[in-house]
KELOTOR-367083 format. One line per field, with one value per residue (C-alpha): residue in three letters; residue number from 1; x, y, z. Coordinates in steps of 0.05 Angstrom, whole numbers. Layout:
res <- (ALA_...)
n <- (NUM_...)
u <- (X_...)
v <- (Y_...)
w <- (Z_...)
***
This chain:
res <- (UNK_UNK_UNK_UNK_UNK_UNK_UNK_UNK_UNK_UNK_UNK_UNK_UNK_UNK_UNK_UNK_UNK_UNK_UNK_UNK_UNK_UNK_UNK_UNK_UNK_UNK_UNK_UNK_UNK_UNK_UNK_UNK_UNK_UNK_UNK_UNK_UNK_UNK_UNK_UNK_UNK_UNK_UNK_UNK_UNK_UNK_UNK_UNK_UNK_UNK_UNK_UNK_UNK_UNK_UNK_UNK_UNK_UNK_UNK_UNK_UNK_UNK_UNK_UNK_UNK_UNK_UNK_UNK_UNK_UNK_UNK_UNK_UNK_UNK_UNK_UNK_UNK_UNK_UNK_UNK_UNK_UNK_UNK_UNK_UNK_UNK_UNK_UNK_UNK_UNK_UNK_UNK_UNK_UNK_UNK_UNK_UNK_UNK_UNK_UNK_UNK_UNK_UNK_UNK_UNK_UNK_UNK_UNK_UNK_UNK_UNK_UNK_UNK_UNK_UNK_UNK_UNK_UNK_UNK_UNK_UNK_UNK_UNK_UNK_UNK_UNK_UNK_UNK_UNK_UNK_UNK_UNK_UNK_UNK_UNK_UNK_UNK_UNK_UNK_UNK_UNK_UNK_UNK_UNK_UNK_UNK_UNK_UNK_UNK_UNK_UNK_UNK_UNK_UNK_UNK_UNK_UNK_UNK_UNK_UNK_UNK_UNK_UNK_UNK_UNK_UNK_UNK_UNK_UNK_UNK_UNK_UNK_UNK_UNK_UNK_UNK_UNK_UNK_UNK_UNK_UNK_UNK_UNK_UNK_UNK_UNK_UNK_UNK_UNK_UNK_UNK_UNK_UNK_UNK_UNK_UNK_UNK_UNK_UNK_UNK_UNK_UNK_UNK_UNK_UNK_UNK_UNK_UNK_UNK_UNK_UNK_UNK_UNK_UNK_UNK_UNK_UNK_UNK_UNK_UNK_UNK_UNK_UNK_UNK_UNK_UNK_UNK_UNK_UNK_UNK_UNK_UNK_UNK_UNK_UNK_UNK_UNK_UNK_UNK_UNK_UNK_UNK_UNK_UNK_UNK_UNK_UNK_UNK_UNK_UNK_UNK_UNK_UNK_UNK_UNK_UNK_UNK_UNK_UNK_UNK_UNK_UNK_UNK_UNK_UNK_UNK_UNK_UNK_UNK_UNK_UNK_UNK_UNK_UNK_UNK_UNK_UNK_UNK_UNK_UNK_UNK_UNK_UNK_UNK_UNK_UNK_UNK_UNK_UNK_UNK_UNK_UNK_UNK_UNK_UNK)
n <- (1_2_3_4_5_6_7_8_9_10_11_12_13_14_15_16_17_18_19_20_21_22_23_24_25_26_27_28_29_30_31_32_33_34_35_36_37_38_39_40_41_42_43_44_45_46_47_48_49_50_51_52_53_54_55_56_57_58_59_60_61_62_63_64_65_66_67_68_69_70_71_72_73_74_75_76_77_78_79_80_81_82_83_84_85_86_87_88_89_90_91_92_93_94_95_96_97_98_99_100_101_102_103_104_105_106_107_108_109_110_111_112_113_114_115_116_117_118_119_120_121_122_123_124_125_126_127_128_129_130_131_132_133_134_135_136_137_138_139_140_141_142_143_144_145_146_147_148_149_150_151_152_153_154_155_156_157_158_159_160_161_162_163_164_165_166_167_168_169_170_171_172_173_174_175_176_177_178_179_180_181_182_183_184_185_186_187_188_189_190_191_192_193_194_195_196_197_198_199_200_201_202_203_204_205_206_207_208_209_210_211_212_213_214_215_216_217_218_219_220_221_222_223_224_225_226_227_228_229_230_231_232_233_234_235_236_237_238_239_240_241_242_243_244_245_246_247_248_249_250_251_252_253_254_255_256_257_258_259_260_261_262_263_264_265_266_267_268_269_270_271_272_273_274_275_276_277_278_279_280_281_282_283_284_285_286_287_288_289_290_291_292_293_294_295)
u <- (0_26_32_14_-1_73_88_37_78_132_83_47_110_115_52_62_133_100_43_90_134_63_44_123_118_50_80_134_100_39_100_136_88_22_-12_8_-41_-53_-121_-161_-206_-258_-240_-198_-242_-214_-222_-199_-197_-175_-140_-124_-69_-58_13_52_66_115_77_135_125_50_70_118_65_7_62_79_6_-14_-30_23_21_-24_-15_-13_-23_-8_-57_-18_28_-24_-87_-66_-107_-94_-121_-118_-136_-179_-252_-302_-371_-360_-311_-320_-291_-240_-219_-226_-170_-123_-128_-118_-59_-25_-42_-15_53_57_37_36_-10_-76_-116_-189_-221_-251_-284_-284_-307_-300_-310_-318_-282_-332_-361_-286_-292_-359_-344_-271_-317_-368_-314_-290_-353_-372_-311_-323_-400_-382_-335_-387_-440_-391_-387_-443_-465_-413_-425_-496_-485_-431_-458_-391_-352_-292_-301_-332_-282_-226_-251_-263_-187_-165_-211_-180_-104_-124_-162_-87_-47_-80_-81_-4_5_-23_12_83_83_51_-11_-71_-138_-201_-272_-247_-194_-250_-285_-229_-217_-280_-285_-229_-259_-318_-268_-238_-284_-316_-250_-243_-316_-304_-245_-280_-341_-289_-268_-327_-346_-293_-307_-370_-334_-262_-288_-233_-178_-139_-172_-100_-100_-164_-147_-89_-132_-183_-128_-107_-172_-188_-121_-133_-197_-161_-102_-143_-184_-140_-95_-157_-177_-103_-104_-157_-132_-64_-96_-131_-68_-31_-79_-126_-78_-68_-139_-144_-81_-89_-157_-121_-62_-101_-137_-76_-39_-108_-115_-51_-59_-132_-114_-53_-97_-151_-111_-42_-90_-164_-153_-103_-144_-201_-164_-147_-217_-238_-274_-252_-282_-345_-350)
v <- (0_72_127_188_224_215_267_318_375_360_367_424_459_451_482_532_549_547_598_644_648_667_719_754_744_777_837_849_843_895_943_937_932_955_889_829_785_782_787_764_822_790_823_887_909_910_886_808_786_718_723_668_671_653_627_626_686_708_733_789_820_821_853_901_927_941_972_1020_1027_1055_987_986_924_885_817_755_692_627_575_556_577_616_627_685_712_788_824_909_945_1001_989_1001_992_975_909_883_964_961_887_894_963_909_870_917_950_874_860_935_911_842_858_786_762_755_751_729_750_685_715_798_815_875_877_940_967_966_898_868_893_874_797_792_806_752_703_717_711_645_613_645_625_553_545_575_526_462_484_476_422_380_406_383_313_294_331_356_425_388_348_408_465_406_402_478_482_435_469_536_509_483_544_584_537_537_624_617_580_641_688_652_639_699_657_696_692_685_659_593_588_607_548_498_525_507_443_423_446_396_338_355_353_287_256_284_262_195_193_223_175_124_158_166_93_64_108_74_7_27_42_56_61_132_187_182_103_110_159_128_65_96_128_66_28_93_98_47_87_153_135_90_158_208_174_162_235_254_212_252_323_302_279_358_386_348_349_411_471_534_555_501_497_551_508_438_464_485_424_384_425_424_344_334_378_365_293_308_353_308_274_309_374_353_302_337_395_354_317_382_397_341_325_249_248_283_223)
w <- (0_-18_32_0_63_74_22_30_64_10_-45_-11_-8_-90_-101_-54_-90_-163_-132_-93_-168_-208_-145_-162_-232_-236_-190_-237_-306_-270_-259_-320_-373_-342_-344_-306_-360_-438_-444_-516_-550_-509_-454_-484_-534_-607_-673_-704_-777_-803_-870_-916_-967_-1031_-1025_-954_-920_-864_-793_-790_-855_-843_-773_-804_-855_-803_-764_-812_-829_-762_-728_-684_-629_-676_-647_-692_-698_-753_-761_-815_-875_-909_-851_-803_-754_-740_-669_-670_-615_-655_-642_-707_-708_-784_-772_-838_-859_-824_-846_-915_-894_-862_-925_-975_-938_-940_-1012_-1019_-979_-1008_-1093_-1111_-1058_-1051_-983_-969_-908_-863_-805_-777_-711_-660_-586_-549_-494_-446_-474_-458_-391_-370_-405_-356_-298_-311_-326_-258_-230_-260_-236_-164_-162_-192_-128_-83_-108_-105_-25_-7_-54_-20_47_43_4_55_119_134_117_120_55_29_39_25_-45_-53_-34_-85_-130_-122_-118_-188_-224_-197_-223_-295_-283_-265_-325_-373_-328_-328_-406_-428_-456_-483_-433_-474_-457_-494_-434_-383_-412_-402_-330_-323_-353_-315_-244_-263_-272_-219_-165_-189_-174_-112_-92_-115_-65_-11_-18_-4_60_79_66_94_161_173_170_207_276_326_261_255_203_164_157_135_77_57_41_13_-32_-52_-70_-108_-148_-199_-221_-222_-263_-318_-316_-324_-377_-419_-420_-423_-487_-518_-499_-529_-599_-587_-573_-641_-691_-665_-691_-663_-653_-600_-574_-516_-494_-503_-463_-408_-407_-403_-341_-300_-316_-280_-234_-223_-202_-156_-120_-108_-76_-41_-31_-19_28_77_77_100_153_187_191_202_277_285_361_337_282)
***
C-alpha cells in the first residue's frame, strides 16, 4: 500500500513554490508593462480578422506592414502557412470596414499576394470589460455552489471546503500558467478552467465517498489510515481515468492547430494537476478539519 499522506507537506510545499513564483511574476509584469495578463479582444475590446493567403506568408512581414500602417502592437497569430489571424486594438462599429483596410494594406505591402477575409469581428471596450468580470464571476459562483453542494451531500464542511481548496489550488495553477508563459486569456480558456474544475471535483468526490465509506466500517482506526486506504482502493480508477482523458486532450493538442491549442493546453496542465490535488490537496485539507471524536 502507498503512503501518500507521507508526502503531503513536500508536495504542498511545491505548489506553494510554483504559486509564490506566479504571485512575483505577476507583481513584476503589472509594474513593468502595465498588465500582469494578456487578455483576448474579449476582454480588451478591439477588432480580429482571419485572413487566408494565396501562397505562404511570413507573420513578420504582415506585422511590419500594419506597423507602418498605423496598427502598431497588432498581435498575430499562424494557423498555418497561409491562414493568419490578426487582433488590433482600434474598435469600429463597421468590422468588416475596417478588415477589408487590413487587407488591402497587405495586398498593398505584399503585390503578388492575394488575401481572403474568413471571419471579422470587433468587441468594445466596455463589452471586454464587462465579459472579464463575468468570467471571474462564473468561476467564483461555480466554487461557491460546489461548497455547499458537497457540504450538504456529505454533511460535513470538511469534505466540502477540502474540495473547494483543491478546487481553487487548481483554477491558480492553470491562471499561473497564462501568467508565467505569457498565454492569451479568452472565454475559450475560461471554458477549459471550467471544464477542468468539473473533472476535478468528481474525482475528488469519488475519493471522498471512499473515505467516507470506509469510516463507517473502520471504527476505532486513525482518520490518516483510513485515507491512505481509501487512496489506494481509489487509485486504480483515477489513473485508468485520467490517462484516458489525457489521451484525448493530447490527440486535441496534435492534430487541433493553433486555434485550440491555448484550450487543449489548459486542459492538459489542469488534468494533472486536477488529479494530484484530489488527492495530495483535498484530502489533507479535510483531515485538518476534520472532527474524528465528533464522528
Amino acid at each position: 500500500m502507498i503512503d501518500f499522506l507521507k508526502y503531503r507537506l513536500l508536495i504542498a510545499c511545491s505548489s506553494l513554490i510554483i504559486l509564490v513564483g506566479a504571485v512575483g511574476t505577476y507583481f513584476y509584469k503589472q509594474s513593468t508593462r502595465g498588465s500582469a495578463f494578456v487578455y483576448s479582444i474579449d476582454f480588451t475590446g478591439g477588432t480580429q480578422v482571419l485572413l487566408r493567403f494565396d501562397k505562404p506568408v511570413s507573420s513578420m512581414r504582415v506585422k511590419e506592414i500594419l506597423d507602418a500602417q498605423g496598427w502598431s502592437g497588432a498581435v498575430i497569430r499562424e494557423f498555418s502557412s497561409t491562414e493568419i489571424l490578426i487582433r488590433v486594438r482600434e474598435f469600429v462599429n463597421d468590422a468588416q470596414g475596417l478588415s477589408e483596410r487590413i487587407k488591402s494594406a497587405l495586398e498593398a505591402g505584399m503585390p503578388d499576394t492575394k488575401a481572403m477575409i474568413l471571419q471579422s469581428e470587433a468587441v468594445g471596450a466596455g463589452v471586454g470589460a464587462e465579459l472579464r468580470w463575468k468570467a471571474v464571476m462564473a468561476v467564483v459562483i461555480s466554487l461557491i455552489a460546489l461548497l455547499f453542494y458537497i457540504a450538504f451531500s456529505f454533511w460535513s464542511f470538511s469534505y466540502a471546503v477540502g474540495a473547494v481548496v483543491a478546487l481553487a489550488h487548481d483554477a491558480l495553477i492553470m491562471l499561473s500558467f497564462f501568467l508565467i508563459f505569457d498565454r492569451e486569456i479568452s472565454i475559450t480558456a475560461i471554458g477549459a478552467i471550467l471544464a477542468v474544475l468539473g473533472y476535478s471535483i468528481n474525482d475528488t468526490i469519488v475519493i471522498f465517498s471512499s473515505i467516507r465509506n470506509h469510516i463507517k466500517k473502520m471504527h476505532g482506526t486513525s482518520l490518516a489510515k483510513i485515507v491512505n486506504i481509501s487512496l489506494n482502493v481509489t487509485l486504480r480508477r483515477t489513473i485508468l481515468t485520467s490517462f484516458a482523458t489525457l489521451l484525448t486532450v493530447l490527440a486535441m493538442l496534435i492534430l487541433g492547430g493553433e486555434a485550440l491549442r491555448d484550450f487543449t493546453l489548459t486542459l492538459l496542465i489542469g488534468i494533472v494537476f486536477g488529479t494530484y490535488s484530489s488527492i495530495y490537496i483535498a484530502s489533507p485539507v479535510m483531515m485538518l478539519l476534520y472532527n474524528e471524536k465528533k464522528a
